[in-house]
C-alpha positions as CSV (number, residue, x, y, z in Angstrom):
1,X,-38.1,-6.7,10.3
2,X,-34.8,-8.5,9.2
3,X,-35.6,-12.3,7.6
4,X,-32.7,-14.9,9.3
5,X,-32.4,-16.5,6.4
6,X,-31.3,-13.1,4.3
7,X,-29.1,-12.0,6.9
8,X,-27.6,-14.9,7.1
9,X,-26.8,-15.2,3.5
10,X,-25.0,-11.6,3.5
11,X,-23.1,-12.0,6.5
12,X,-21.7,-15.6,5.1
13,X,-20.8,-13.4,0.9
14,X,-19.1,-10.8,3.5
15,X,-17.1,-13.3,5.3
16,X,-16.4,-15.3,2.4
17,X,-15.2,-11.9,0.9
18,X,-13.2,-10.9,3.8
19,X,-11.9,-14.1,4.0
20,X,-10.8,-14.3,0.4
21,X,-8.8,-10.8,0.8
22,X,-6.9,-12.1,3.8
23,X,-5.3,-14.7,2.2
24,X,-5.4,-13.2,-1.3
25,X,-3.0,-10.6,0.6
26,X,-0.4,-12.8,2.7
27,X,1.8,-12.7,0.3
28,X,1.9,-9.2,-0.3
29,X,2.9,-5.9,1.4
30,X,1.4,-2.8,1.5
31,X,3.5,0.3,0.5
32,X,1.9,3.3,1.9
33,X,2.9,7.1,0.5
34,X,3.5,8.3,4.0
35,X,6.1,5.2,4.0
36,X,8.9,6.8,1.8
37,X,7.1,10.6,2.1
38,X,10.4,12.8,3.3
39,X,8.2,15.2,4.9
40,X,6.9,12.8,7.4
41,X,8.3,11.7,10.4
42,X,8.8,8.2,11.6
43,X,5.6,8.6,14.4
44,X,4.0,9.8,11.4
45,X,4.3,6.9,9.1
46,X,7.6,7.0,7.3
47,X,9.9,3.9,7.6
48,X,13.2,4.5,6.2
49,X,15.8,6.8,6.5
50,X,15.1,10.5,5.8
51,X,17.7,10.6,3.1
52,X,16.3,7.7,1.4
53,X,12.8,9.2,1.4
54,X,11.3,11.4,-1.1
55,X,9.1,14.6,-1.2
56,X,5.7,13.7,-1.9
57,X,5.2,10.4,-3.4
58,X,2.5,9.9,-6.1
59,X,0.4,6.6,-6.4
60,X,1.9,6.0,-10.1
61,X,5.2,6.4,-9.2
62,X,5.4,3.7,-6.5
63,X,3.5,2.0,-9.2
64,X,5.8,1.9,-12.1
65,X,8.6,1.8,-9.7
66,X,7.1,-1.4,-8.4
67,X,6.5,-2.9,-12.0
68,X,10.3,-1.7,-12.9
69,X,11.6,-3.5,-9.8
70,X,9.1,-6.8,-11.1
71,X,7.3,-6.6,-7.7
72,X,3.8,-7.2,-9.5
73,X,2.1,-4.2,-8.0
74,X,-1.9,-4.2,-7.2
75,X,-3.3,-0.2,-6.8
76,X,-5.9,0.4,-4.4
77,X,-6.9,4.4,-4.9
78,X,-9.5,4.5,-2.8
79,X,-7.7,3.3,0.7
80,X,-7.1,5.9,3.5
81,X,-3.8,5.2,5.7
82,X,-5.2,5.1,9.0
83,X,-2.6,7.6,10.6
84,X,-4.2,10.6,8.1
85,X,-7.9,8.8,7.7
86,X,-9.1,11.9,6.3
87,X,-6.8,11.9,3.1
88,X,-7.1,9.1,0.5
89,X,-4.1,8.6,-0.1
90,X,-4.4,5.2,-1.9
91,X,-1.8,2.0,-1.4
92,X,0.0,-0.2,-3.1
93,X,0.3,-4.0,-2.4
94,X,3.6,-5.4,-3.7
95,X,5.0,-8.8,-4.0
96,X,7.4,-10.0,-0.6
97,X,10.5,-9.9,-2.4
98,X,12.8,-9.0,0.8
99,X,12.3,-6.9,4.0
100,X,9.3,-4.5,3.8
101,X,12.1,-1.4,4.8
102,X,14.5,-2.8,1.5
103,X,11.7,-2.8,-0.6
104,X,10.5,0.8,0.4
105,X,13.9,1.9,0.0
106,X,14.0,0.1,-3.4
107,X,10.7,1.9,-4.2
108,X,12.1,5.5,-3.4
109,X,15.4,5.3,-5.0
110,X,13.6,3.8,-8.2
111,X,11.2,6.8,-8.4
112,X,14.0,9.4,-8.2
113,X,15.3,7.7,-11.4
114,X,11.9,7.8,-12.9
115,X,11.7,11.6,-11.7
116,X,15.0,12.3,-13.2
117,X,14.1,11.1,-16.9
């Protein structure tokens, strides 16, 4: 048997806590691998050009191209893009510096420098 007065209490520290992450987050977007992944398609996730993209995009490398482009970059590992639930893929929440395509495109072309040294 479930006590009101507990129930309540949780459901009010989970609102307060999904409350807190929606604002927390306004100011951010998130940059999904599959955004700037070459071998997707655009029904499959990616959002800018094919010959901007890149062949599969590692977590840390949209991170330090992030930090190198002074986006402030926030890693969350353990998210799953919703297109490919099954694969956790992680994200990365970046500062809104510009159009969300721009910055992906920033992103990309910054980790091919970082890949070439």
């Amino acid at each position: 048997m479930l006590i009101q007065g507990k129930t309540k209490q949780k459901l009010d520290v989970i609102s307060v806590i999904y409350i807190d992450s929606m604002l927390r987050d306004r100011d951010k977007y998130v940059i999904w691998p599959a955004y700037i992944n070459k071998a997707n398609s655009r029904n499959g996730g990616r959002i800018i050009r094919k010959k901007h993209s890149i062949g599969s995009p590692e977590i840390k490398e949209i991170e330090q191209a992030a930090v190198e482009l002074g986006l402030n970059p926030i890693v969350e590992t353990d998210k799953k893009y919703p297109k490919s639930w099954w694969e956790a893929s992680g994200r990365v929440l970046v500062d809104k510096k510009g159009v969300k395509s721009d910055i992906a495109r920033q992103i990309a072309k910054k980790v091919v420098q970082i890949r070439k040294g």
